[in-house]
C-alpha positions in Angstrom: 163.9 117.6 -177.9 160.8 114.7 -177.3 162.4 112.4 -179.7 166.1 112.0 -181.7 166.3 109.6 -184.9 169.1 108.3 -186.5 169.4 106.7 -189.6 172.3 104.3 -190.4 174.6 105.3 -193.5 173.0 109.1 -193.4 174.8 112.0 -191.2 171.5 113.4 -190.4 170.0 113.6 -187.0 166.0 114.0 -187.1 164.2 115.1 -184.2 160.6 116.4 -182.4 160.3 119.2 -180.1 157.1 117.8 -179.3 155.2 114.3 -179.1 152.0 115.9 -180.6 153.3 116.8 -183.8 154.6 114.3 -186.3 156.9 116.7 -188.1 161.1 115.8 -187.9 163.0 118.3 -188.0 166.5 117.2 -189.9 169.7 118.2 -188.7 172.9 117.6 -190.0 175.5 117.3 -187.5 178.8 116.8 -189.0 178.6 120.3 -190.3 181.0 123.2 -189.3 177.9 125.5 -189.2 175.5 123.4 -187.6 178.6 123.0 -185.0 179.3 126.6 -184.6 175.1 127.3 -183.9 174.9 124.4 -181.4 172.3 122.8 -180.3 171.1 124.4 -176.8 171.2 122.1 -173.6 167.8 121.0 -172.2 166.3 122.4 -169.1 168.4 120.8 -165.8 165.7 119.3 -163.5 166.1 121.5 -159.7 164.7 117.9 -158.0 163.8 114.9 -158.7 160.3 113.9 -160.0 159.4 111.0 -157.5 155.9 109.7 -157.0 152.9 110.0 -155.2 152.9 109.0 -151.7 150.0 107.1 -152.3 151.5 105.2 -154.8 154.8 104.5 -152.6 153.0 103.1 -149.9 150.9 100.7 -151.8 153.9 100.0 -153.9 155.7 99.1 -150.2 152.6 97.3 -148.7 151.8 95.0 -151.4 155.3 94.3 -152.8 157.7 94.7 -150.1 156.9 91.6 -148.3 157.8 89.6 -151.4 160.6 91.9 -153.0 164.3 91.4 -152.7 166.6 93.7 -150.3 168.5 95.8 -153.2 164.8 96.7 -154.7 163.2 97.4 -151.5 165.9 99.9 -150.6 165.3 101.5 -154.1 161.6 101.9 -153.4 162.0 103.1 -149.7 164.5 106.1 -150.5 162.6 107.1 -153.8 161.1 110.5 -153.8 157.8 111.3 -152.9 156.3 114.3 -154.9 152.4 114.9 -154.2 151.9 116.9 -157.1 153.5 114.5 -159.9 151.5 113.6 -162.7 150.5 109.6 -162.9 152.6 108.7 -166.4 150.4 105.5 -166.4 147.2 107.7 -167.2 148.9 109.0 -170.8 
């Protein structure tokens, strides 16, 4: 599921498998045989996504100087993953 909706006083759930389309599917919840069907769990992620280690060092080398402790830690033991896609370019 891309995206969940709720909308107050109905006991219907509307959701997108994808972002692309613009199509909510409608699912009522509170129902027995919606319970017994479930709704199957998303993938698990194996690792996490981090960022590029181009990215992490310019993050560190321009902001670090002036960044507190508690966020500098954050950004020093974040992931680095070479092949993860920019999000900013979407």
């Amino acid at each position: 599921m891309s995206e969940i909706t709720f909308w107050r006083g109905s006991n219907s759930m509307f959701y997108k498998n994808s972002q692309d389309t613009e199509e909510q599917i409608e699912l009522d919840f509170l129902r027995i045989k919606n319970l017994k069907i479930g709704i199957p769990l998303p993938k698990q992620k194996l690792s996490p996504r981090g960022i590029t280690s181009e990215r992490k060092s310019a993050i560190l080398s321009k902001l670090g100087p002036v960044m507190p402790d508690n966020r500098r830690d954050f950004w020093e033991t974040l992931p680095v993953n070479d092949s993860s896609a920019d999000l900013t370019d979407i």
